[in-house]
N, C-alpha and C positions, 0 to 999 in steps of 0.2 A: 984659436980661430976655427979649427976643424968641430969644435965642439960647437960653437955659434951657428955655424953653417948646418950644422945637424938639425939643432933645434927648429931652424928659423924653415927649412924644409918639411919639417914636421908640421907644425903650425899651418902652414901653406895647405899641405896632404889635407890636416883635419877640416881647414875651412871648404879645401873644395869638397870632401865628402859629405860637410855640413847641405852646402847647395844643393848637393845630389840627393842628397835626400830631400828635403824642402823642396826641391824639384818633385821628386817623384811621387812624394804625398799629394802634392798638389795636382799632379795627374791621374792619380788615382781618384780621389775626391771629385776632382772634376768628373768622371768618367761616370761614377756613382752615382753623382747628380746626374748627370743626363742617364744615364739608366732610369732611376727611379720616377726625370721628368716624363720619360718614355712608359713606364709602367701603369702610372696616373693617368694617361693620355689614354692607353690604350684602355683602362680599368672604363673612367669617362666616354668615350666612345661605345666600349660597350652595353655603357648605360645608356645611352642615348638611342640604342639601337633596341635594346629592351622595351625602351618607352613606348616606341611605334606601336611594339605588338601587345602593349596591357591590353586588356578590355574587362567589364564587368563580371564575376565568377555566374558561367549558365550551367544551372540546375540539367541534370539529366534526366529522363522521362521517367524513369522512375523515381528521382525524388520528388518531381511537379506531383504525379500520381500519388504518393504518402500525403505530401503538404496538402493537396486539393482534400482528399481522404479526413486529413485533421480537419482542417479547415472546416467543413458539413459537421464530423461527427461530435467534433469535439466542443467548435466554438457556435453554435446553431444557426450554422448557414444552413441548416437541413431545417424544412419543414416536416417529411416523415424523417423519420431516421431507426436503426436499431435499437432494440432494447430485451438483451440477454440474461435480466434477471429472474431467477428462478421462482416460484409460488415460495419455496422452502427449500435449504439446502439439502442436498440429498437427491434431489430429482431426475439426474441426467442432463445431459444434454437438451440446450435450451434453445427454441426459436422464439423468435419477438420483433413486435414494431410501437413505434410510438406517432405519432403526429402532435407535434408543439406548432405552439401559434403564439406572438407576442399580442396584447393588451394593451400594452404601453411603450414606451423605451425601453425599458430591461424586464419589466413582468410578464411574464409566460403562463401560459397555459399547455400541458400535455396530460394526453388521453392515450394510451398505451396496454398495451395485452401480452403476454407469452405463454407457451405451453411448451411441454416436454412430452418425451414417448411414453413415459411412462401415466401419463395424464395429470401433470402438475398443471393449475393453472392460475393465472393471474390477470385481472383486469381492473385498471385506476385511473384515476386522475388525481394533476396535482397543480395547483396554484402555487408558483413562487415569484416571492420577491425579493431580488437580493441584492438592494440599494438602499433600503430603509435607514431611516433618522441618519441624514446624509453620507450614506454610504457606511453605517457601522452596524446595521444590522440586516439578517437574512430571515423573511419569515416563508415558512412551507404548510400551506394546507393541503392536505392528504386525503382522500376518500377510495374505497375501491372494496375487493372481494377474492377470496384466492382459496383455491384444494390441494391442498397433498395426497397422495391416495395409500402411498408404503414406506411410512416415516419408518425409519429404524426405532427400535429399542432393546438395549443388550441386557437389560436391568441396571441396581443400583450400586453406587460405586465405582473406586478401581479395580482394585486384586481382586475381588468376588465376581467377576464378569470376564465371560468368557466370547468370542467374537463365533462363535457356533450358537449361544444361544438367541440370536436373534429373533424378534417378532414384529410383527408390524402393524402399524394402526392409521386412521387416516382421521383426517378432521376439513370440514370449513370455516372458515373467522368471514365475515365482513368487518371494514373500519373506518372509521372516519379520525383525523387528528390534525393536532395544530404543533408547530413548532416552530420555535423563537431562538436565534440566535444572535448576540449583541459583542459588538467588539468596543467597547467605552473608550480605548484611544485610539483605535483603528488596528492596533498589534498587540502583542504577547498576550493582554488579556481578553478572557473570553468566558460570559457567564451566559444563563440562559434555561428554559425551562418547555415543556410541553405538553398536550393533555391528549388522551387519545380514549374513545369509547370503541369496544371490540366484544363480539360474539364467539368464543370459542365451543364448537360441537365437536367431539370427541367421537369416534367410530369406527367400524372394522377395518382392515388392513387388508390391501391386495397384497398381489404377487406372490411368488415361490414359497414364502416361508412363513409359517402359523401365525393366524392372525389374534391379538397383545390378548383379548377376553380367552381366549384357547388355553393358555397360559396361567394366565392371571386370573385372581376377581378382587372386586372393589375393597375389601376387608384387607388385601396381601398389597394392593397397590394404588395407592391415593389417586383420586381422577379419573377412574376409571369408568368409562361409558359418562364423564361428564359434560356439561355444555355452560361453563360460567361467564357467566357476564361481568367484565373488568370494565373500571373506570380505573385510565393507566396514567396517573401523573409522575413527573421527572422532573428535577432538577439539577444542573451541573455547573462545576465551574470550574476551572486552570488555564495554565497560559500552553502557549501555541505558537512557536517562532519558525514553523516550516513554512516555507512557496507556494505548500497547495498540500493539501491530503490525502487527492488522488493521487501524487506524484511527488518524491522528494528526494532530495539528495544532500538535504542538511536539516542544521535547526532538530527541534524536539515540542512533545505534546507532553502535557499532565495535565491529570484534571480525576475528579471525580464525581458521580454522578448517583445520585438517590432516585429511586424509584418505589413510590408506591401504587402497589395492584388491590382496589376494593373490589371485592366480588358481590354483584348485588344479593346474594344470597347468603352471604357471610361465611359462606363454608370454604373457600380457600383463596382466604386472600392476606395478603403475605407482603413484606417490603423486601427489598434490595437494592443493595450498594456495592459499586464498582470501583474499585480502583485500575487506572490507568495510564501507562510510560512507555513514552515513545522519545528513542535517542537516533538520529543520525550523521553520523561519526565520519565527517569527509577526508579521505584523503587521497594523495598524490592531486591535490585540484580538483576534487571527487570526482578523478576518473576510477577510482574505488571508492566504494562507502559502506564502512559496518555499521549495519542498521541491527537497534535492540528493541524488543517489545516486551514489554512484563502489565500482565491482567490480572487482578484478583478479581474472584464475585463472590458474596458472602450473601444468605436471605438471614429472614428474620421472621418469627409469626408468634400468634397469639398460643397459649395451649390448646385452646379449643379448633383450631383452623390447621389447615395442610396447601401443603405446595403440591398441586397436581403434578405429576408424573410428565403430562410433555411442555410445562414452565419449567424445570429444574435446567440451574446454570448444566451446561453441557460444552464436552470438547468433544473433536473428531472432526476432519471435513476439511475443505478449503481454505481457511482461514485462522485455524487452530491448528490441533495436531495432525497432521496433511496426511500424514501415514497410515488412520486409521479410515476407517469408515465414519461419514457422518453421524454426528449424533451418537458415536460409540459408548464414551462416559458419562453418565448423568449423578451427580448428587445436588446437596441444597450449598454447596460451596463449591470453587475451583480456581484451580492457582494455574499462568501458563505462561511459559519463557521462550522465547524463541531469538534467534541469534540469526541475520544474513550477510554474507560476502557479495556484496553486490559490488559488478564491472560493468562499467560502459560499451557499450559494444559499437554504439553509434547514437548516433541521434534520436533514433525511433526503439532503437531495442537494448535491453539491458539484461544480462546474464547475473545468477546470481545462486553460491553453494547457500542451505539453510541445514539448521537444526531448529528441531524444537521438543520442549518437555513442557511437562506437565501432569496434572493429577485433579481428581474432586474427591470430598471427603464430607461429611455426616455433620461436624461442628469445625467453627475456623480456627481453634487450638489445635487442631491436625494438620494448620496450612506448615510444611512443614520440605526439606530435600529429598528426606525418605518417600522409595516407593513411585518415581516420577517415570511416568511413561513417555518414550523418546524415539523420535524420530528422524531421518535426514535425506537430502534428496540434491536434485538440481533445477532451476527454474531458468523460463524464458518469457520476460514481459516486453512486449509493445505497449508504446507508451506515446501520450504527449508533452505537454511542458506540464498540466495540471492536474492529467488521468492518465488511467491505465485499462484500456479498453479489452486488451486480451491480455490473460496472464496464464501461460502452461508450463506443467511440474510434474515430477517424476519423487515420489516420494515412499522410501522404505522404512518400515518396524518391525515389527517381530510377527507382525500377524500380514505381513506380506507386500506387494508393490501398486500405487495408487498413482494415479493420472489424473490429476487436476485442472480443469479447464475453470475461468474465473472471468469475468468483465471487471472486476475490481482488482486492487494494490493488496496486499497480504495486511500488512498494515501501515 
């Protein structure tokens, strides 16, 4: 009996501690629950309280001021507006205006000037239309007249040229031209061609440093004291998957492009062909973008004929090797590679580390790694969705430090 009674005491003990728990859980849980309905509550509440105060995101005076700024410069809400483009690279610092006027819905007309201190000038007009055969094609008629007055010339070559022998020469062109660009499905492909009639007069050099006949004579340097009259046809074709050309942050260009130069005179006139690559490599959401450019130029001529001295493909300058002087290296080829770390910095402006190399050379069995002159720097473009209306740069090489001011993208 004593043992019965044990047991049956036990059993008792365990159910009531069964309860107590089953109790207790159930307190707990409960409690839980209204905590969490309490935390919902208050999560809700505070939404609701948020909602009162949304309102539409309002632009600060300084971004209305950027945005109004694109708006005129960029999409031609300006009837005058700027225009920074130089006679000839190498000029200096550039002042300019233009006056555009529509004709139609989309075709324009501008009539446009600039000069620089050192007396570069320019004045043109230009017809475009860039809506043709329903929206696939852009055609631009071109007419105008422009002076350089101290184009650089370091002589011929890379290694054989020194940045102390510079001389300088001046010329004026008038020109008239047409150009046709066609997009056949409206993207990646893009062919096209143009024709252009130009007066080149060749002549003495201002400024500081000996002027190119001082130097030279016409027996040592083809084109020298010439004035050839070119008939300038081009044809091109590749694909094209970037946003815009003035502006990108994806997508890629190729293509290449034949040009022949008749001279009416037959004494130097010459063809060339470009080769041309353009890669922009987005990442992190292209809030970085490595952007690659790779250019050949190769000429071509008869035996009898010569590539004047200021046609020769050439590197140097804002757009090429940034670190030299314009117009540094001139041969009748030239190869150029350039590499950008571009960051977002905002909306309007983009930061961005560069290098670039490259080289010209005599025949294009020379295009070759050896012998590549190199550069590197840091840059800062303002920009819009489709241009880059200021672009400044800070670029070193071995022959010293260059500051580059540009209304154009590098490339």
């Amino acid at each position: 009996m004593p043992v019965v009674t044990t047991l049956r005491r036990w059993i008792r003990a365990q159910r009531v501690f069964a309860v107590s728990v089953a109790a207790a859980i159930s307190l707990v849980s409960a409690e839980a629950a209204r905590s969490q309905d309490s935390r919902e509550a208050e999560i809700a509440h505070a939404k609701a309280e948020k909602a009162k105060a949304l309102h539409p995101y309002v632009p600060s005076k300084a971004e209305n001021l950027i945005d109004r700024a694109e708006d005129l410069l960029l999409r031609g809400g300006l009837h005058w507006h700027p225009f920074f483009d130089s006679a000839y690279a190498g000029g200096g610092f550039t002042l300019g205006a233009g006056y555009r006027r529509y004709v139609s819905s989309y075709n324009t007309v501008d009539l446009r000037g600039s000069i620089t201190f050192s007396g570069y000038k320019r004045l043109e007009a230009e017809f475009l239309a860039p809506r043709m055969f329903d929206r696939r094609g852009v055609l631009s008629v071109l007419g105008g007249w422009r002076e350089a007055t101290q184009v650089g010339f370091y002589g011929i070559g890379t290694a054989a040229t020194s940045h102390d022998d510079r001389a300088n020469y001046s010329f004026t062109q008038p020109y008239v031209s047409g150009r046709l660009e066609v997009w056949p499905t409206r993207k990646w492909l893009v062919v096209g061609g143009g024709l252009e009639y130009s007066k080149w007069d060749q002549d003495s050099g201002g400024g500081s440093d000996p002027s190119v006949e001082e130097v030279y004579t016409p027996a040592t340097l083809p084109g020298l004291g010439a004035s050839p009259t070119y008939l300038h046809a081009q044809g091109f074709a590749g694909v094209d998957w970037r946003r815009a050309a003035g502006y990108a942050r994806g997508g890629g260009a190729y293509g290449i492009t034949v040009h022949d130069f008749v001279d009416h005179d037959s004494d130097f006139s010459f063809r060339r062909v470009d080769y041309d690559a353009i890669q922009h490599i987005p990442v992190l959401r292209d809030a970085w973008v490595l952007s690659l450019h790779a250019r050949i130029e190769t000429t071509f001529i008869n035996d009898d004929e010569q590539v004047p001295f200021f046609m020769l493909p050439a590197l140097g300058g804002g757009s090429t090797l940034r670190g030299f002087a314009s117009w540094r290296f001139r041969d009748r080829n030239s190869m150029l590679l350039q590499g950008e770390w571009r960051v977002l910095a905002n909306r309007f402006l983009d930061m961005a580390v560069f290098y670039d190399a490259g080289k010209v050379m005599d025949v294009p069995k020379d295009i070759s790694w050896k012998g590549l002159k190199s550069d590197y720097g840091l840059g800062f473009r303002f920009h819009g969705p489709a241009a880059t209306p200021l672009r400044i740069e800070l670029a070193r090489s071995n022959e010293g430090l260059v500051i580059v001011f540009s209304s154009k993208a590098p490339f």
